[in-house]
N, C-alpha and C positions, 0 to 999 in steps of 0.2 A: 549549535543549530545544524550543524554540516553532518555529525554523523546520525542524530536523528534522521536528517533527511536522505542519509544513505541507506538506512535500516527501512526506512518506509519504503523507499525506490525497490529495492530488493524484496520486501514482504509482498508489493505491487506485483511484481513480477514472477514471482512463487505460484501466489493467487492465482495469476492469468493463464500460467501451463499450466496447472493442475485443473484449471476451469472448464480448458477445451478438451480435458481426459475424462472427470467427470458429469459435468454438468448432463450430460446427455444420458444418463443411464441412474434413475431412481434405484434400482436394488443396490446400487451401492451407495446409498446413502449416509448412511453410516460414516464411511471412508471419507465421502465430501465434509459431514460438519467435522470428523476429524481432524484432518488435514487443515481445510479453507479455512473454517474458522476459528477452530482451536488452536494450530501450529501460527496459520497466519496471521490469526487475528492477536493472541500473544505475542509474536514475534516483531510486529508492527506496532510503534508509538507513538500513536495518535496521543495520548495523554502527555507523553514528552513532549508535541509537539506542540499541545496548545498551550502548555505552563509557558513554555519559549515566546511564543505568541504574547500570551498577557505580560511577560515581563516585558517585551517592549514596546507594546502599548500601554505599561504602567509609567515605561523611563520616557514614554512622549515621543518614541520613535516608527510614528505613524506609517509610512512609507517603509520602511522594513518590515512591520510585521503583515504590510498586505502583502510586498514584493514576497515573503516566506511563505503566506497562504497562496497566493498564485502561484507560484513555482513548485510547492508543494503538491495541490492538486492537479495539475499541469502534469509535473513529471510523473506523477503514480499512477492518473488514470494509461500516460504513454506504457507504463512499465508493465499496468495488466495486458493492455493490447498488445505489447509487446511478448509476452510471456504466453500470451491464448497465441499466438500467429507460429512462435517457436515450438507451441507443443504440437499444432496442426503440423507442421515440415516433419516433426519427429516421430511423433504418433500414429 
């Protein structure tokens, strides 16, 4: 669980600098679904994350797999905001 949710935290974060580089500027288009979606949206394992997820609400371990869904969405949306505020300082 820990390194999917290290790969996600870091895809979250990827996303959010390259978001406040992009996002403002359509002719670069291109570049955004490249990048955002394709590098990040591959490099990010939401599908690792939710097999993890069913296997412990299959083994009956209810409270962990919401604690992993909370913590999960928690930390990644902090990791875009985080990532959009670093590119702002840098950019």
């Amino acid at each position: 669980m820990v390194p999917t949710l290290l790969v996600n935290i870091l895809a979250s974060c990827i996303l959010g600098f390259l978001m406040y580089r992009y996002i403002a500027h359509p002719e670069k288009e291109w570049i955004r679904t490249l990048l955002m979606v394709g590098f990040c949206g591959g490099f990010s394992t939401f599908s690792a994350f939710s097999f993890e997820n069913f296997l412990l609400l299959r083994n009956g371990e209810w409270l962990w797999a919401a604690g992993y869904a909370m913590i999960s969405v928690i930390a990644c949306l902090a990791a875009v905001a985080g990532g959009y505020f670093l590119s702002k300082l840098y950019w």
